[in-house]
N, C-alpha and C positions, 0 to 999 in steps of 0.2 A: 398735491394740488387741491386746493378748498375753491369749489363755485358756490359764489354766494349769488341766487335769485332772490330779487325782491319781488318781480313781478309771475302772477298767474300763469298768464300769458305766456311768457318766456321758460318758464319752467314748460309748461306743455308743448311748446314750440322743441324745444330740447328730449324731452323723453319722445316726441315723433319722433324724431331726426334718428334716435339711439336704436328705435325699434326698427325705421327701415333698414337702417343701417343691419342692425343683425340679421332681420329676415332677407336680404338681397344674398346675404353668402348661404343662405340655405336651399335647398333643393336642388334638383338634378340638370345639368347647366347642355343645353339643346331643345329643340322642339319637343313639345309633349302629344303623344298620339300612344296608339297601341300597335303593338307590332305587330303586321300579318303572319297569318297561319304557315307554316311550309307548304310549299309545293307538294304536291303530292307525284309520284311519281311516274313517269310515261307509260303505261300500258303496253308489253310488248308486243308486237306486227303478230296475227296470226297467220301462221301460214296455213293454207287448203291445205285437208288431209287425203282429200280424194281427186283424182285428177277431171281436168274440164271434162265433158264429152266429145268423141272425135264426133267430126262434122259428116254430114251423108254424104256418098255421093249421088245421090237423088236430086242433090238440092243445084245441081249445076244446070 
């Protein structure tokens, strides 16, 4: 296939068209963002090593 442009114009009109045309299939196809960090992970419960104090009986 031979395209004959006579005009400026039309030739630039065409080489846009070509360029979006390739840049549209390129890059990474979804939202662009950065991914968050991981969780980090839960802390486990400590348990008391030493028991409450009993309670007096004074205090009744």
């Amino acid at each position: 296939m031979i395209l004959i442009v006579k005009s400026s114009s039309a030739l630039n009109i065409g080489i846009t068209a070509v360029v979006f045309g390739l840049l549209a299939g390129c890059g990474q196809a979804g939202p662009l963002y950065l991914p968050k960090p991981p969780a980090k992970p839960a802390a486990p419960a400590v348990s008391p090593t030493t028991p409450p104090p009993p309670s007096s009986p004074a205090a009744q």
